[in-house]
LUMVEXPA-849335 format. One line per 5 residues: number of its first residue (from 1); their letters; for each residue z, x, y of C-alpha. Coordinates in nm, 4 decimals, padded with zeros to 6 digits. Layout:
REM LUMVEXPA-849335
NUM = a = Z:X:Y | ...
REM end
This chain:
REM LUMVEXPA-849335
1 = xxxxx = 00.0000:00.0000:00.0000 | -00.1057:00.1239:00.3279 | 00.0126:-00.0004:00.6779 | -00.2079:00.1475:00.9333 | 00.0292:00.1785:01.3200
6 = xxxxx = -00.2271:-00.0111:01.4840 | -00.2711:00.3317:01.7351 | -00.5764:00.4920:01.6924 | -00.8495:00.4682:01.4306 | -00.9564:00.7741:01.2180
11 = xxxxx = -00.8714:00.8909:00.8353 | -00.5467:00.9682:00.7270 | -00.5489:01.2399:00.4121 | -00.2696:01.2341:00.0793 | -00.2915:01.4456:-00.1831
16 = xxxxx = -00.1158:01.3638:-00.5046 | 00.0001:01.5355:-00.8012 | -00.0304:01.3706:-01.2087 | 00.1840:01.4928:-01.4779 | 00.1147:01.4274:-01.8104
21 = xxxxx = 00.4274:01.4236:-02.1020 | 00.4062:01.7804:-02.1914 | 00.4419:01.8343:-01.8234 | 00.0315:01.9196:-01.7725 | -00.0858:01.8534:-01.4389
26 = xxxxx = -00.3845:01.7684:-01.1693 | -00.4224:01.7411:-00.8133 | -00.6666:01.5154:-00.5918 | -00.6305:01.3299:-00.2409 | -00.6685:01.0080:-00.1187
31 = xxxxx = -00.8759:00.9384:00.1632 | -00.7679:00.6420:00.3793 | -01.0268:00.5512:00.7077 | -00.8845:00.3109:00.9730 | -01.1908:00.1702:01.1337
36 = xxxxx = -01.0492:-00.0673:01.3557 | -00.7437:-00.1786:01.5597 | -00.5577:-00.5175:01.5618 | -00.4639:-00.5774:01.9242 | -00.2215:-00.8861:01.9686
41 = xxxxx = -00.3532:-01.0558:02.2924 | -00.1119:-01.1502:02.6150 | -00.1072:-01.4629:02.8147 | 00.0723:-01.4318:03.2051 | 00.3036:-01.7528:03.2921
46 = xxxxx = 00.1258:-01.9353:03.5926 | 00.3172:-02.1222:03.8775 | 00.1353:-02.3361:04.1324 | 00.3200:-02.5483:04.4177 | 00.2257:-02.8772:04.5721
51 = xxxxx = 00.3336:-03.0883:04.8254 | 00.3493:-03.4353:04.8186 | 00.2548:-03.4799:05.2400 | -00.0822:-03.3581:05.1548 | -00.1836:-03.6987:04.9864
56 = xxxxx = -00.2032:-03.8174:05.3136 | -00.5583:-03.6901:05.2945 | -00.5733:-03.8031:04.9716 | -00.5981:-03.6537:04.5968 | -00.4526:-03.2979:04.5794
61 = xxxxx = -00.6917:-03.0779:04.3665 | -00.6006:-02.7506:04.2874 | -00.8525:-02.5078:04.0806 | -00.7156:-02.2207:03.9249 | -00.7351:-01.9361:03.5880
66 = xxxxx = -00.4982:-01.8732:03.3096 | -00.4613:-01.5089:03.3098 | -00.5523:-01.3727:02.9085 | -00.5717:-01.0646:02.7656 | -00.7429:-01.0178:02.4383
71 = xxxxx = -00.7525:-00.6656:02.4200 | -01.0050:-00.5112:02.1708 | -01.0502:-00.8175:01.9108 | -01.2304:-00.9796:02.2177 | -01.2113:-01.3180:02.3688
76 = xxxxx = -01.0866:-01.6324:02.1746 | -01.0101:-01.9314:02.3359 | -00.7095:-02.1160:02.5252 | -00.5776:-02.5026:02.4482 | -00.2731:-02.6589:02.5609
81 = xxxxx = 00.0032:-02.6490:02.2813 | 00.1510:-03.0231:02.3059 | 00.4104:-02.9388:02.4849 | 00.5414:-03.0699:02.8501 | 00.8984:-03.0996:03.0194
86 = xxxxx = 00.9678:-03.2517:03.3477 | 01.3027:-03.1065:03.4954 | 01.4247:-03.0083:03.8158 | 01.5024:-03.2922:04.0543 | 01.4265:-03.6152:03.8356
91 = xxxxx = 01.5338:-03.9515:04.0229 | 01.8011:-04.1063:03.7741 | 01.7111:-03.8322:03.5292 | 01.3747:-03.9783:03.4590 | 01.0616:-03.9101:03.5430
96 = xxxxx = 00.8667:-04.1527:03.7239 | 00.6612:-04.2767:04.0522 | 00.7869:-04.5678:04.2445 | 01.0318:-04.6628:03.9680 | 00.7843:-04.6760:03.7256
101 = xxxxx = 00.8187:-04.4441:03.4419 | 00.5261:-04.1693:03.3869 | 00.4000:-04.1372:03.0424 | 00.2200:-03.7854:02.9248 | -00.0442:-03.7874:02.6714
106 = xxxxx = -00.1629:-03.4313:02.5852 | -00.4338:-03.3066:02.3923 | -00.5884:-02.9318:02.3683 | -00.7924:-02.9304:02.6614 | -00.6583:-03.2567:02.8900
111 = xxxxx = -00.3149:-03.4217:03.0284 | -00.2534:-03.7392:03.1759 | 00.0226:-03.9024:03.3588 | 00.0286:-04.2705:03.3711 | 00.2949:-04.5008:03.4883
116 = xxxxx = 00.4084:-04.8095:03.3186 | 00.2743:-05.0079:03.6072 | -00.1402:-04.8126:03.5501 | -00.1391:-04.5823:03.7949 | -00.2703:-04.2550:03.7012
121 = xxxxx = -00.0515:-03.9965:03.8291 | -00.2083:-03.6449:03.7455 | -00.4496:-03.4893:03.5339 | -00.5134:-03.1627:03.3886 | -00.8783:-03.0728:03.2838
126 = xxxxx = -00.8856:-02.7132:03.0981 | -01.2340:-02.5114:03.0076 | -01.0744:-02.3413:02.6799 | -01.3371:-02.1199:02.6825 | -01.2752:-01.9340:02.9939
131 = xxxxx = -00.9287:-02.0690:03.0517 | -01.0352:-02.2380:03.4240 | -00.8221:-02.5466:03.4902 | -00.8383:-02.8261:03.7289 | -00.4661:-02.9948:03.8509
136 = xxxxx = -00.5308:-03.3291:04.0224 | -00.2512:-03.5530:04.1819 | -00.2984:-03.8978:04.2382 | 00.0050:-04.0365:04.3811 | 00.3427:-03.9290:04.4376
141 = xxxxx = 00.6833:-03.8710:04.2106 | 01.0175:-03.9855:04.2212 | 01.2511:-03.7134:04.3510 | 01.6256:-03.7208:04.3038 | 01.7608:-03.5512:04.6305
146 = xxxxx = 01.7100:-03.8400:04.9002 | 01.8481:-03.6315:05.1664 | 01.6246:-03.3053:05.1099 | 01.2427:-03.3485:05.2822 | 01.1672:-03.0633:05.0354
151 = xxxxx = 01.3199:-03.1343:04.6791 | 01.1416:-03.0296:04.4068 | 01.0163:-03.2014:04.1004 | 00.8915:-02.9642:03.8310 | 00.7367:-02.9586:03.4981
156 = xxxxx = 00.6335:-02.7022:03.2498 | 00.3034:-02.7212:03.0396 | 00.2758:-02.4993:02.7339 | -00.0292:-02.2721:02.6449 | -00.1750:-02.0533:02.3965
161 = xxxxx = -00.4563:-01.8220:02.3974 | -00.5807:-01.7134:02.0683 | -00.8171:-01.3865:02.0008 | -01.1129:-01.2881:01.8078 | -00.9365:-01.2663:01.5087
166 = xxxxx = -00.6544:-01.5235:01.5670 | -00.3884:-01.3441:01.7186 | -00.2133:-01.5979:01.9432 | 00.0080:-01.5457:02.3250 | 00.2152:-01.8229:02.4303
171 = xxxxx = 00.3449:-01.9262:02.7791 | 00.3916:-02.1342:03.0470 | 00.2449:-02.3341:03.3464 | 00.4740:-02.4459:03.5853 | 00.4010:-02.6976:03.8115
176 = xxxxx = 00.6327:-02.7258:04.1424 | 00.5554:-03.0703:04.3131 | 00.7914:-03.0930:04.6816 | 00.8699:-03.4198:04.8229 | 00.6831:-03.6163:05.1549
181 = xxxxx = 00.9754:-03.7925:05.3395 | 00.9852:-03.9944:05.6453 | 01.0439:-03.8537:05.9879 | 01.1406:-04.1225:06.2321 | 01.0606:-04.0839:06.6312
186 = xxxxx = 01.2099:-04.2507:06.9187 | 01.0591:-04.5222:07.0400 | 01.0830:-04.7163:07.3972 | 00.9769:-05.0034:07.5604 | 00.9955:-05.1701:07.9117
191 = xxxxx = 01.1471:-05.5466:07.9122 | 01.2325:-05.7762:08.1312 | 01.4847:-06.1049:08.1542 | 01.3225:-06.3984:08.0287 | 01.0245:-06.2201:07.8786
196 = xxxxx = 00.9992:-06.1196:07.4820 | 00.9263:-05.7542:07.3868 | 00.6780:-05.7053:07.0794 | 00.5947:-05.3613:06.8579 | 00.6222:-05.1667:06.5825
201 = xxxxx = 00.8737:-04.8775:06.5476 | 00.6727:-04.7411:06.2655 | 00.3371:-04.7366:06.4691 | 00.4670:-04.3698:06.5847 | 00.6525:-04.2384:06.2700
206 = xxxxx = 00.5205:-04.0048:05.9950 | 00.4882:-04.2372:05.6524 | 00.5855:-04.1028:05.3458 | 00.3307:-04.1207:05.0171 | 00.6966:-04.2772:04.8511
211 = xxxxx = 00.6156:-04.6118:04.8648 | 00.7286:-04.8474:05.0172 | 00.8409:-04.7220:05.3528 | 01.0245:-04.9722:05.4866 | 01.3214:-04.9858:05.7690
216 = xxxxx = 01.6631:-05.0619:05.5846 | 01.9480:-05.0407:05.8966 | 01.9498:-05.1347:06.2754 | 02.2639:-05.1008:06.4881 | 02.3686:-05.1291:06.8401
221 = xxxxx = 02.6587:-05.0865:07.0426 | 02.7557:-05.4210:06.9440 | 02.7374:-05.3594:06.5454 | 02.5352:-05.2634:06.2358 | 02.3208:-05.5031:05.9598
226 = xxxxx = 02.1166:-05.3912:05.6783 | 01.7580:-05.5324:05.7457 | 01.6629:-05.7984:05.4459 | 01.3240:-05.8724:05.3460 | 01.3097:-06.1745:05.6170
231 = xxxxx = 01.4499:-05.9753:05.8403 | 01.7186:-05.9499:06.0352 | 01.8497:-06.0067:06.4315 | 02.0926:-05.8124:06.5579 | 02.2794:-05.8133:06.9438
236 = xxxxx = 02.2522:-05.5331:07.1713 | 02.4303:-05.4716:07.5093 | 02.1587:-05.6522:07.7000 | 01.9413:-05.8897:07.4629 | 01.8766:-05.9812:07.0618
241 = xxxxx = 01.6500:-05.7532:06.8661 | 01.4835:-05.9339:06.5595 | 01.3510:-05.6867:06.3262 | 01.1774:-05.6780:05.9958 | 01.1555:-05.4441:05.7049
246 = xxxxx = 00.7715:-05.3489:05.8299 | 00.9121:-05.2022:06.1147 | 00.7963:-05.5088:06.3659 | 01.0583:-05.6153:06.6260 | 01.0438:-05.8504:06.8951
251 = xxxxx = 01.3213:-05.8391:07.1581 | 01.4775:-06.1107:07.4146 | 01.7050:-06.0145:07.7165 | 01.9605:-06.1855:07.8400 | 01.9350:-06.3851:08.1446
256 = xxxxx = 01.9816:-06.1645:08.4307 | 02.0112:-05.8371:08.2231 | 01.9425:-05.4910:08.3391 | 02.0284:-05.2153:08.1684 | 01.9290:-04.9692:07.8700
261 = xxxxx = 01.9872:-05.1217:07.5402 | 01.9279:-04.8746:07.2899 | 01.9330:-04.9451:06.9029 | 01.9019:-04.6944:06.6303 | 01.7214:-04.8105:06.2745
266 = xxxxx = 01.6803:-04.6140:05.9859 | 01.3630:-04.5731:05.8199 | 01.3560:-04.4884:05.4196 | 01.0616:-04.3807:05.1624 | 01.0179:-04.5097:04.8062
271 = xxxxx = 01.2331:-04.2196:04.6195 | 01.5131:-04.2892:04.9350 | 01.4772:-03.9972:05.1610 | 01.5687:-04.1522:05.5238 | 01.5141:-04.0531:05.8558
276 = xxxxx = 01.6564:-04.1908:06.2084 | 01.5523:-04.2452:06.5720 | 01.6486:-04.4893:06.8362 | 01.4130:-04.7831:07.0109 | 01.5393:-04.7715:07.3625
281 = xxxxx = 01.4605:-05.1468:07.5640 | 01.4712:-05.0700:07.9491 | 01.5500:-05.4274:08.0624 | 01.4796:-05.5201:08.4127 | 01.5961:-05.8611:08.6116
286 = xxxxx = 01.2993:-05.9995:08.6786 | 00.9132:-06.0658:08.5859 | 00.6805:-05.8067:08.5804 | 00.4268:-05.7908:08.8977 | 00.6227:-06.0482:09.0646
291 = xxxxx = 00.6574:-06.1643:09.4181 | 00.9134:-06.4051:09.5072 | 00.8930:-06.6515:09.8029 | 01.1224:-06.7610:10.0023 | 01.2928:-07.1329:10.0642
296 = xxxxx = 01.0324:-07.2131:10.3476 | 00.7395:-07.0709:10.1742 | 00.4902:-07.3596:10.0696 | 00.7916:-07.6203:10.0113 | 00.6812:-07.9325:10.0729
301 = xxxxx = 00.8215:-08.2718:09.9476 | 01.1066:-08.0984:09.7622 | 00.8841:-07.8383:09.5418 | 00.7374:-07.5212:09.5389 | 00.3685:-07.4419:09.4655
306 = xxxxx = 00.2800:-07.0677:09.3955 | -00.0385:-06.9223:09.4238 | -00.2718:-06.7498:09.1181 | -00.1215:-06.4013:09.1973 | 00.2623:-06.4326:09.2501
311 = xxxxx = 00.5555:-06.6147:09.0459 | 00.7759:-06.8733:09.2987 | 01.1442:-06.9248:09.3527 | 01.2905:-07.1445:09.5506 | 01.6175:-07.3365:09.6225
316 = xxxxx = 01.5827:-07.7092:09.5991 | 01.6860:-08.0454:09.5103 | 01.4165:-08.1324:09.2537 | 01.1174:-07.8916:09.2164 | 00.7851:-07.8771:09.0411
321 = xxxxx = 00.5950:-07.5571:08.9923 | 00.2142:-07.5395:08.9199 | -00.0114:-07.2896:08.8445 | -00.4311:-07.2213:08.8812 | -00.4847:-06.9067:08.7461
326 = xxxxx = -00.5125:-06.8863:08.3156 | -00.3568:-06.5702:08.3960 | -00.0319:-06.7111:08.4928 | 00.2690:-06.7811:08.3487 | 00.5534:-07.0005:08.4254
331 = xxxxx = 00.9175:-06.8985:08.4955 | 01.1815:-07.2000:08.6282 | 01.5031:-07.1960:08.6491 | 01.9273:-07.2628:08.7716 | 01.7186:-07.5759:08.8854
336 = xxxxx = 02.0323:-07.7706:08.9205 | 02.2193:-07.4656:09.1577 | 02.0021:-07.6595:09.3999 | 02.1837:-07.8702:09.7075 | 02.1840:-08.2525:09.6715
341 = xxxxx = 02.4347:-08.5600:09.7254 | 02.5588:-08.5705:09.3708 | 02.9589:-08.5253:09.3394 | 02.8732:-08.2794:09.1018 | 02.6045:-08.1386:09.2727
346 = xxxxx = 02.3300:-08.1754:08.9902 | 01.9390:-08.2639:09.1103 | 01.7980:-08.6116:09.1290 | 01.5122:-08.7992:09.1525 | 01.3547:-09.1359:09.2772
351 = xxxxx = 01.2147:-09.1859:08.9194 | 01.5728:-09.0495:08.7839 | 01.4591:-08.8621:08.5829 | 01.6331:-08.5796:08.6931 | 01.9947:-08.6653:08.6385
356 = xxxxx = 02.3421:-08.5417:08.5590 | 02.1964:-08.1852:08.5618 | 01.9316:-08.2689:08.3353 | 01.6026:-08.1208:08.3849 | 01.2186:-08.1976:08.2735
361 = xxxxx = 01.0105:-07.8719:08.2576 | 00.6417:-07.8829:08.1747 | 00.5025:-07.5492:08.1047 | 00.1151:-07.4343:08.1003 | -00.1364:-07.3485:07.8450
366 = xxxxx = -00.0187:-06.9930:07.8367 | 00.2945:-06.8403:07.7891 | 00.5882:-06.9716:07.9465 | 00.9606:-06.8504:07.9501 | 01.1811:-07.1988:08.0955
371 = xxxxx = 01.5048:-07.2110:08.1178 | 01.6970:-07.5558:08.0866 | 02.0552:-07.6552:08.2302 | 02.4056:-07.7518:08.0997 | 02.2450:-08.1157:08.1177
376 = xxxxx = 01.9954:-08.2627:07.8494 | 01.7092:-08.1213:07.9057 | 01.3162:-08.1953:07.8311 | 01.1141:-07.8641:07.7665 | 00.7351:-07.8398:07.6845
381 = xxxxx = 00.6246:-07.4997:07.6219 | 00.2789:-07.6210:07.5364 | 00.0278:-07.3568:07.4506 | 00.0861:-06.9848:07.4286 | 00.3542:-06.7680:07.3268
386 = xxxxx = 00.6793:-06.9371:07.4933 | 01.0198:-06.8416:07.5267 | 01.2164:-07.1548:07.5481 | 01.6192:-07.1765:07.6078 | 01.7962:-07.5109:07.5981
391 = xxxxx = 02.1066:-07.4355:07.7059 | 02.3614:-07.6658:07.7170 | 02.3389:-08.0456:07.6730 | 02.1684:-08.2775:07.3906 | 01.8012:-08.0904:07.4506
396 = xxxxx = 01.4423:-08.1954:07.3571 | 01.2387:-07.9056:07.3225 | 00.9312:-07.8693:07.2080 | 00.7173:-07.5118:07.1322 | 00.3767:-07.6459:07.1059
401 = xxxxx = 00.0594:-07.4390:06.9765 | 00.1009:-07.0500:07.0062 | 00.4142:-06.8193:06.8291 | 00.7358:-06.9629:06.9885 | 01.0488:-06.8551:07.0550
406 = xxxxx = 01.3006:-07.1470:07.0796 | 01.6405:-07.1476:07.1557 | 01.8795:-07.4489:07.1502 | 02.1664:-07.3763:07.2993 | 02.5239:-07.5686:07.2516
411 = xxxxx = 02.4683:-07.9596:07.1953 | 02.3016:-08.1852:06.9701 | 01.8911:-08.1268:07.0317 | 01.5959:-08.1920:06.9062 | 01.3437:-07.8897:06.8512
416 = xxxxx = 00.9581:-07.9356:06.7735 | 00.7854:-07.6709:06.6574 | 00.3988:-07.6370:06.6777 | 00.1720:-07.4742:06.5121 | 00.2128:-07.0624:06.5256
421 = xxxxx = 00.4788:-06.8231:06.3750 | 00.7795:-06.9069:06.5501 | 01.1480:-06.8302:06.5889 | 01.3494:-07.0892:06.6303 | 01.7864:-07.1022:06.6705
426 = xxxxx = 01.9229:-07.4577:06.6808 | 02.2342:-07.3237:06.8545 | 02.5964:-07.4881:06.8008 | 02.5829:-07.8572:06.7322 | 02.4084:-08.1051:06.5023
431 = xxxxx = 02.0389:-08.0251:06.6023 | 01.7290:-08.1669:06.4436 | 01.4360:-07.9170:06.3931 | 01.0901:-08.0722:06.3132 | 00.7909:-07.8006:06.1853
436 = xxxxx = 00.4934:-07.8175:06.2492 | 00.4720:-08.1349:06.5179 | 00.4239:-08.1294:06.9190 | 00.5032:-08.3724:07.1288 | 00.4289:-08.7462:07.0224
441 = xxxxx = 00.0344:-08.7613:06.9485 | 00.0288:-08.4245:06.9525 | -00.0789:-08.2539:06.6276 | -00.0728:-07.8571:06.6143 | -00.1028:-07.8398:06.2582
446 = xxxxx = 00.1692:-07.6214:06.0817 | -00.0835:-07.3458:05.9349 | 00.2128:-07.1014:06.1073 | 00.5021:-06.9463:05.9118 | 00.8425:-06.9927:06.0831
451 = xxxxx = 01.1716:-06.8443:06.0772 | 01.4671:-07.1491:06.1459 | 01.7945:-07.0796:06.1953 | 02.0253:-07.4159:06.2205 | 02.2856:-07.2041:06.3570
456 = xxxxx = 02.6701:-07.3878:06.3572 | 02.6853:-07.7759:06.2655 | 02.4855:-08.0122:06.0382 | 02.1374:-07.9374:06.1065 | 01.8817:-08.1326:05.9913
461 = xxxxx = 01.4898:-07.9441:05.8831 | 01.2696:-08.2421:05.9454 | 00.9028:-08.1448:05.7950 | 00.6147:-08.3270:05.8462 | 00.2901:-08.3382:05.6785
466 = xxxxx = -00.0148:-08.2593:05.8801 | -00.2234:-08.0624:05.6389 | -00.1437:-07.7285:05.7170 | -00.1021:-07.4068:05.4929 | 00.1642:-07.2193:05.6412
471 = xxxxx = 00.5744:-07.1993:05.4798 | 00.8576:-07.1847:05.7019 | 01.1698:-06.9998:05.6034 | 01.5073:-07.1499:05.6837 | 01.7305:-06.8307:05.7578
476 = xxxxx = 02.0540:-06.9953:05.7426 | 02.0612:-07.3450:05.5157 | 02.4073:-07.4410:05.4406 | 02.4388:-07.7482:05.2614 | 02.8523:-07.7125:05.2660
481 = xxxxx = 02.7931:-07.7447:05.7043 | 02.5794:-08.1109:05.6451 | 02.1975:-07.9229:05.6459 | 01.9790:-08.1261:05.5070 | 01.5868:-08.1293:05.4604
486 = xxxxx = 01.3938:-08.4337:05.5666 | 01.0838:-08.4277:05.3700 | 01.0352:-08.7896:05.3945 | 00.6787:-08.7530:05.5599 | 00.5434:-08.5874:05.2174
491 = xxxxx = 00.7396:-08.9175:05.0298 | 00.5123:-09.2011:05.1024 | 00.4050:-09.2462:04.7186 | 00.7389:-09.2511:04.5850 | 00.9553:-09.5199:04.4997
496 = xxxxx = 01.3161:-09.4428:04.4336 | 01.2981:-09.7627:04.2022 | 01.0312:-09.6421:03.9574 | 00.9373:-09.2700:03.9885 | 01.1416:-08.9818:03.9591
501 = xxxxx = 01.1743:-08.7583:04.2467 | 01.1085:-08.4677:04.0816 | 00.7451:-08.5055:04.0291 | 00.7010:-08.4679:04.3744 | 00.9659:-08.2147:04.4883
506 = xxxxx = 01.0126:-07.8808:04.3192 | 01.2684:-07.6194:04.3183 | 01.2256:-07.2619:04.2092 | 01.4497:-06.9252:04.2558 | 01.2440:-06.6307:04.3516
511 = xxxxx = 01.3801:-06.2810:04.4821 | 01.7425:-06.4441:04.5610 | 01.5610:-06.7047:04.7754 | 01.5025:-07.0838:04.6704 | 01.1489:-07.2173:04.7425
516 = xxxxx = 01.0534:-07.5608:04.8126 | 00.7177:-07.6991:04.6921 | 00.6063:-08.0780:04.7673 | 00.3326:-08.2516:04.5804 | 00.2319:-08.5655:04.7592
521 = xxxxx = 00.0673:-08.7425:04.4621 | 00.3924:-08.6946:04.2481 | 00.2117:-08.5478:03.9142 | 00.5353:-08.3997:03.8635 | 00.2726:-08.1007:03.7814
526 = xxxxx = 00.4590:-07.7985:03.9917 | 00.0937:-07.6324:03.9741 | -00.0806:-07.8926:04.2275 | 00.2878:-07.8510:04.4627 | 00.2288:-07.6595:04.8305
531 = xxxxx = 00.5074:-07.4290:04.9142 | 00.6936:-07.5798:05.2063 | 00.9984:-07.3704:05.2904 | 01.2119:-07.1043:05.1577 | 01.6052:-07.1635:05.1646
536 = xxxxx = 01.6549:-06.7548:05.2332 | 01.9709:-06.6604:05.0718 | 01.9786:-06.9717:04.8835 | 02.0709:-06.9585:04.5313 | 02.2210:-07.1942:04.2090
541 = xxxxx = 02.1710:-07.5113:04.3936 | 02.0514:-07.8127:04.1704 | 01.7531:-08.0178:04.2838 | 01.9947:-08.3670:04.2710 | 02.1987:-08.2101:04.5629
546 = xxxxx = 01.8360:-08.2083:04.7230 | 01.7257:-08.5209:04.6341 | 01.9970:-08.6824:04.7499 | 01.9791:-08.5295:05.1047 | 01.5995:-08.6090:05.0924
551 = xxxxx = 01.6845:-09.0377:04.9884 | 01.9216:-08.9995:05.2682 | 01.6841:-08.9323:05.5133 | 01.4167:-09.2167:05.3674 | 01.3463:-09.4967:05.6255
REM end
């Protein structure tokens, strides 16, 4: 047996001896040639690094070699061995994208990562004959470390490369994959008292490729709420600040604010990394580009007419305010701090009906901010985007076409809303809020999506049935306070006597909300119902409790 040391090649020379029994002998050699040399090939480890920000432009590609050495028994091939081990910073100890777990499949010359959910991940392409490779990434991983911009994810692929003669060199390719997180950037915006603020906090901030980046906290001076998926409204020093989890806010001052009301929200990514900034409101008393006019400035007959440029105060007993620009909007108000014979020194008028500090407003076809008084008040926003505030008293109010913002006040009142995606507060008191439904003869549809808030006392959510697509959300239904949903106007086919009121109403949990769905033919078929409202926060009530606040409201 001859074991050559694999050094050099040449012939290595022995010469033996034979003895026979009587102790004759011989000599001869033996001639051993090593013609060739058995190299064992090597295989370097390679690392590459990503970064999860650069999907912004989309896929990350990434070309690269596997470094193999075959020495003198001249190339072989390479092939991935099976193997593959995610580690490092793995979200719950798991590996997965947006909560969905990422299965591997591997095979000699490809990988895949898929998530549960069919999103491909990654993919590794490999030319075994030259070793080239191809890394792609799809879409992003979850990482662990929420609070590190730069954690990384990591996993480790195994290969071999195998020689001319089928020597074989194992290692490893790394792959280092660092997070995308959110940065958040300050945002401000000019308001001014009586006039809503609209925008986007996010339209400024860098997104993460975690989906979903949504905004999760707001706070002010005057507290802190976690922003739901309906959103959420939240006081500052100067004004309310409704915000959603999109990042869209729309802000109201306070009558006669002025001031810097600053709030700070907190934006998070998919995989939790957060980032925080402040919006900043600069609220002004006031109207923008306004000029006021004073008491003997086109008052005539006890009102006060301003022209298409300018917005007009003025201090009287009874006023009316027009305008003939479509540019203009309309602004009245502290109507009854006017001087007039009254004891209590509220307006009045021949036709009376301007009494006991009530006041009628009629706004314009655009948008209108009116105020009302501590009387009971008449408001028509009419069309465009109005801001309307009761105030005290037993109000009528009603929002008209356009997206509304409606405020009750203290007392029992009655709120219409139009058409349009509105925001509407009852206010303290037993109010009565009818969607979708101007004035009397006045039909703006109810293709819009409200947000209702009943606010303290038993409310009633009158809905009426004009053919429109949109759902409403009630933020605040609380059958234990007396709210109760009128949905007598969808009813007309059913009799308590003979049908069952559950093939026309149905009731369904979904995402810790309870939806309401009408069908106005009463198949008792849920699949021809229309989604009508969602109770938000609403959970484990039974349709009977329903039903009976609906037969209570039959006429």
């Amino acid at each position: 047996t001859y074991t050559s040391n694999n050094s050099t090649t040449g012939t290595d020379q022995f010469t033996y001896t034979m003895r026979d029994y009587d102790t004759d002998t011989d000599t001869a050699q033996l001639n051993l040639t090593v013609g060739d040399i058995d190299s064992v090939p090597t295989l370097d480890k390679e690392v590459i690094n990503l970064d999860e920000t650069n999907l912004d432009n989309g896929v990350i590609t990434f070309n690269g070699n596997f470094d193999g050495d075959f020495k003198s028994d001249g190339p072989g091939s390479y092939q991935f061995d099976g193997s593959f081990t995610a580690a490092c910073s793995l979200k719950n100890g798991q590996f997965t994208s947006e909560g969905s777990p990422i299965s591997v499949n591997v095979t000699s010359n490809t990988i895949t990562g898929t998530a549960a959910d069919g999103r491909t991940i990654f993919t590794v392409t490999l030319n075994q004959s030259t070793g080239a490779y191809q890394f792609k990434l799809f879409d992003s991983v979850d990482h662990a470390d929420g609070t590190d911009p730069n954690d990384i994810l990591c996993f480790d692929i195994g290969v071999k490369a195998t020689d001319g003669d089928g020597d074989v060199a194992s290692n490893s390719f790394k792959v280092n994959i660092a997070d995308d997180a959110v940065n958040a950037y300050n945002d401000t915006c000019p308001a001014y008292a009586g006039y809503r603020s609209r925008g986007n906090v996010m339209a400024n901030d860098n997104l993460s490729q975690d989906a979903v980046n949504k905004v999760v906290n707001i706070s002010s001076s005057m507290g802190n709420a976690t922003v739901t998926t309906a959103g959420v409204m939240i006081m500052g020093l100067y004004g309310s600040l409704t915000i959603g989890q999109d990042g869209s806010y729309a802000y109201v001052p306070n009558t006669y604010a002025s001031g810097q009301d600053v709030f700070t929200y907190t934006l998070q990514d998919g995989d939790m990394d957060t980032d925080t900034a402040t919006l900043t409101f600069s609220v002004n008393y006031g109207s923008p580009n306004s000029t006021n006019v004073n008491t003997n400035t086109n008052v005539n007959n006890n009102s006060a007419e301003a022209e298409a440029n300018s917005d007009a105060s003025a201090s009287a007993s009874s006023r009316s305010s027009s305008v003939n620009s479509d540019d203009d909007g309309l602004s009245s108000s502290n109507v009854s701090s006017g001087s007039s014979s009254s004891e209590n020194d509220s307006p009045s008028s021949a036709s009376n009906e301007l009494v006991h500090g009530a006041v009628t407003h009629e706004g314009t076809e655009n948008g209108d901010v009116i105020f009302g008084t501590e009387g009971s008040d008449v408001i028509n926003g009419k069309g465009g985007n109005d801001i309307l505030y009761g105030q005290g008293g037993d109000d009528t109010l009603y929002g008209g076409a356009g997206d509304d913002v409606i405020y009750g006040g203290a007392g029992d009142d009655t709120i219409f809303v139009g058409g349009g995606d509105n925001i509407v507060h009852g206010g303290e008191g037993d109010d009565i809020i009818v969607s979708g439904q101007g004035r009397p003869g006045e039909d703006f549809g109810s293709d819009g999506s409200s947000q209702l808030w009943g606010d303290g006392g038993a409310d009633i959510f009158l809905f009426q049935n004009n053919g429109g697509a949109g759902t409403d959300q009630i933020m605040d239904f609380n059958s234990g306070e007396g709210d109760m949903l009128d949905l007598s106007d969808f009813l007309h086919n059913y009799d308590p006597l003979t049908g069952a009121i559950e093939n026309f109403v149905f009731q369904r949990e979904m995402d810790g909300n309870t939806v309401i769905s009408v069908d106005v033919t009463g198949s008792g078929n849920a699949q021809n119902a229309v989604d009508l409202v969602v109770l938000e926060n609403v959970t484990g009530k039974h349709l009977d409790e329903l039903v009976a606040n609906i037969q209570a409201q039959q006429v």
